[in-house]
C-alpha positions in Angstrom: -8.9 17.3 -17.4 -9.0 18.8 -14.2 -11.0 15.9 -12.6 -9.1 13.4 -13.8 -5.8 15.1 -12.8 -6.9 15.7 -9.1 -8.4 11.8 -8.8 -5.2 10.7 -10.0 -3.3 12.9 -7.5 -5.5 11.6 -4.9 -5.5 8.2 -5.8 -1.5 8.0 -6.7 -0.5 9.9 -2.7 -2.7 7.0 -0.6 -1.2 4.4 -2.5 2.1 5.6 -2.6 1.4 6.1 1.1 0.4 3.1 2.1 3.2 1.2 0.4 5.8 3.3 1.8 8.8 2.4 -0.1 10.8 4.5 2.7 9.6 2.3 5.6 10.7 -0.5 3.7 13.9 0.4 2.8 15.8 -0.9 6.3 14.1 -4.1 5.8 15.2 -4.8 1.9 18.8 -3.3 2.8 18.8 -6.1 5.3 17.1 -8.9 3.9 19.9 -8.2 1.0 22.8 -7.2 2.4 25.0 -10.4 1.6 23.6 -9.4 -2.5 25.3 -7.5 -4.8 23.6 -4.1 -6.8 23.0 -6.6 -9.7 21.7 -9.1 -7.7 19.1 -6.7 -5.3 18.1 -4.8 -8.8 17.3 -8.7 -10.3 15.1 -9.3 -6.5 13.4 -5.8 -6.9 12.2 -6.4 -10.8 11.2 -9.8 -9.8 9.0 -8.5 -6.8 7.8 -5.4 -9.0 6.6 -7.9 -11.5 4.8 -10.1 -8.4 3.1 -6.6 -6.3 2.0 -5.6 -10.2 0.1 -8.2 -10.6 -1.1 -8.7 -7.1 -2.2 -5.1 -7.4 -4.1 -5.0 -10.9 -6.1 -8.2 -9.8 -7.5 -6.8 -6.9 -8.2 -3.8 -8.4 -10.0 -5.2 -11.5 -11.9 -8.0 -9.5 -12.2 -6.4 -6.0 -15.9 -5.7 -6.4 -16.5 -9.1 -7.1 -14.3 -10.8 -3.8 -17.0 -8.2 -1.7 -19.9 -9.7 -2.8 -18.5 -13.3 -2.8 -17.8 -12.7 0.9 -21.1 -10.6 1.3 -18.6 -7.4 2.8 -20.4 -4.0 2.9 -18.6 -0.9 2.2 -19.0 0.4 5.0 -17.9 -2.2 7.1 -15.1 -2.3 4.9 -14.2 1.1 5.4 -14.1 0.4 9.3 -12.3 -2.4 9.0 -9.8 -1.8 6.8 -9.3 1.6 8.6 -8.5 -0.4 11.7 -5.9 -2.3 9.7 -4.3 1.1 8.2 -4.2 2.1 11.2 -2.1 -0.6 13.4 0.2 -0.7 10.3 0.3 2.9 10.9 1.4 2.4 14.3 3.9 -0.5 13.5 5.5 2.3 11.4 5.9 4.4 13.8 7.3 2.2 16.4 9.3 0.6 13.8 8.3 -3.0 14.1 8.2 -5.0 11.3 5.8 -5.6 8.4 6.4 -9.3 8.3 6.9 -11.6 10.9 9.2 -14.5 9.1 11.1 -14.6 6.1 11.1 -17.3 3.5 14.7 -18.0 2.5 13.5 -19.7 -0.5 12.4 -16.5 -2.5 12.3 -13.2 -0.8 11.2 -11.1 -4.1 7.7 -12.8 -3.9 7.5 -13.3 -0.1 8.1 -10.6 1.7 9.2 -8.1 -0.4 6.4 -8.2 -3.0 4.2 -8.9 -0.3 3.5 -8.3 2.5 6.0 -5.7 2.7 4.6 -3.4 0.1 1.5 -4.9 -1.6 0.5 -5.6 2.4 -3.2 -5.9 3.9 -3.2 -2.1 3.9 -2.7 -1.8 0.0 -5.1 -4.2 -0.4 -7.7 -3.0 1.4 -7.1 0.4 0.4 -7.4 -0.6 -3.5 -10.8 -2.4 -2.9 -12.1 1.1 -0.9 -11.3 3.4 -4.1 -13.3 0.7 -6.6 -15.7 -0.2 -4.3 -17.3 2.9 -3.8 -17.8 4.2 -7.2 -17.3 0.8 -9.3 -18.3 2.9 -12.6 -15.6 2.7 -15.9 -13.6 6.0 -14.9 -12.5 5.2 -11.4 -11.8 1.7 -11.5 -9.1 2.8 -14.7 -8.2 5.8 -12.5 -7.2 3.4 -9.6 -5.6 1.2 -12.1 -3.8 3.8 -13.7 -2.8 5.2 -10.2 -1.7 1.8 -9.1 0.6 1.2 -11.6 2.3 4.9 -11.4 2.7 4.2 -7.6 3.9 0.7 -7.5 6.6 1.5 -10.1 7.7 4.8 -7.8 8.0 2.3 -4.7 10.3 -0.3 -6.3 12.1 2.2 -8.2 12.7 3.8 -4.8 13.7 0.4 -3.5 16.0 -0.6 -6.6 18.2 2.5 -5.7 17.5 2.1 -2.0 21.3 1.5 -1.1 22.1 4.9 -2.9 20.2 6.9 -0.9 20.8 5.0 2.4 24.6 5.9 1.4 23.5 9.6 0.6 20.7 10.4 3.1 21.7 8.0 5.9 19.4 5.4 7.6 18.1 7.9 10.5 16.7 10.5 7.4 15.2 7.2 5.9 13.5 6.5 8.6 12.4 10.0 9.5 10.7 10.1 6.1 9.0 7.0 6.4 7.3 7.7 9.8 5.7 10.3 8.3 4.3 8.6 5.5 2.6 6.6 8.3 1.2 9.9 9.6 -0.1 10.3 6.7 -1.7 7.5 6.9 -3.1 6.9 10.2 -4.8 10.3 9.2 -6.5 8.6 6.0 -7.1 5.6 8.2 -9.2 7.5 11.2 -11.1 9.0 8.0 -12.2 5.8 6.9 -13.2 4.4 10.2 -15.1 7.9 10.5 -16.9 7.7 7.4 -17.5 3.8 7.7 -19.3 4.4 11.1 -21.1 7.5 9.8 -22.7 5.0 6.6 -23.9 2.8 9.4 -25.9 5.4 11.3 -27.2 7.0 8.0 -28.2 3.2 7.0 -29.5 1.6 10.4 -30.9 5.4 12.4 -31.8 8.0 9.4 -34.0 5.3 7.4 
C-alpha cells in the first residue's frame, strides 16, 4: 500500500506541475472574458473531455510512438528536459503557452491543448511509462493522470472565483512556483538522461 501510495503521490505532483492550472488561469480568464460562468464551465468540460483523452492515449500507447520513431529513453529524458525546462522559463517570465488562438473552438485549441495537455505533459507522461513499461506503472500513471487532469480544470472551472478572492498578482505568484518546481524536475531529467548515455557509450 505504501508503494503504491508514494508512486501515485509522485506521479500525481509532476503532472499536476507541469499542467499548472494556476499559470493558466490569466490566459482562460482572458480568452473568456466576453463568456458568461455557464458558458466558461460548458468550454472547461469540453476541454477536460479533449486533454482526457489526449492524455490516456499517450499514456497507454506512448511506448509504442518511441519505438515507431526509434527515440531512446535517454535521449528522451534530455530532450524532453530541455522542453520542461524553456516552458519553465516561459513561466517565469510570463510569456505565453500558445502563440495564436483559434477563434473557432478554444476548448480544444488552446485550452485543452497546448495550454495544459502541452509538449511538457506530453513528454512527461511518455518518461513515467517509458521507463518501467510493466502493468503497475503504466495504471499508476493512468490513474495519476486522470486525478491530476480533473484537479487542473476543476481549478480552471472556478478560476474566476478565485481570481475575485485571491487576486491575479497571488495567481500568478503561485503559478511561478509551480514552474520552479519544475525546472527542478526538468534539470533532473537532463541529468539523468546524460548520465544513461555515459553508462551506455563509456562504462560498457
Amino acid at each position: 500500500m505504501s508503494d503504491l501510495l508514494i508512486a501515485f503521490i509522485s506521479y500525481f505532483t509532476q503532472l499536476l506541475a507541469i499542467m499548472n492550472p494556476f499559470s493558466a488561469i490569466p490566459t482562460f480568464i482572458s480568452l473568456t472574458e466576453s463568456m458568461s460562468h455557464k458558458e466558461r464551465v460548458g468550454i472547461v468540460r469540453k476541454a477536460y473531455l479533449a486533454g482526457l483523452i489526449i492524455l490516456m492515449a499517450f499514456t497507454l500507447v506512448g511506448k509504442y510512438i518511441l519505438e515507431a520513431f526509434h527515440v531512446s529513453i535517454p535521449g528522451l529524458r534530455v530532450g524532453g528536459g530541455i522542453i520542461l525546462l524553456t516552458i519553465a522559463l516561459d513561466m517565469l517570465g510570463e510569456m505565453p503557452r500558445t502563440k495564436q488562438v483559434n477563434p473557432g473552438d478554444i476548448a480544444v485549441v488552446p485550452i485543452a491543448t497546448p495550454l495544459i495537455i502541452g509538449p511538457g505533459t506530453i513528454t512527461t507522461v511518455l518518461l513515467l511509462t517509458s521507463s518501467d513499461p510493466s502493468v503497475f506503472n503504466i495504471g499508476m500513471v493512468f490513474i495519476s493522470g486522470i486525478v491530476a487532469c480533473t484537479a487542473t480544470f476543476a481549478i480552471l472551472m472556478v478560476s474566476d472565483k478565485l481570481v475575485a478572492y485571491l487576486k491575479l498578482s497571488t495567481v500568478r505568484a503561485i503559478g511561478r512556483f509551480m514552474a520552479i518546481i519544475i525546472a527542478g524536475v526538468a534539470v533532473e531529467m537532463i541529468a539523468n538522461g546524460v548520465y544513461q548515455y555515459y553508462v551506455q557509450f563509456f562504462m560498457q
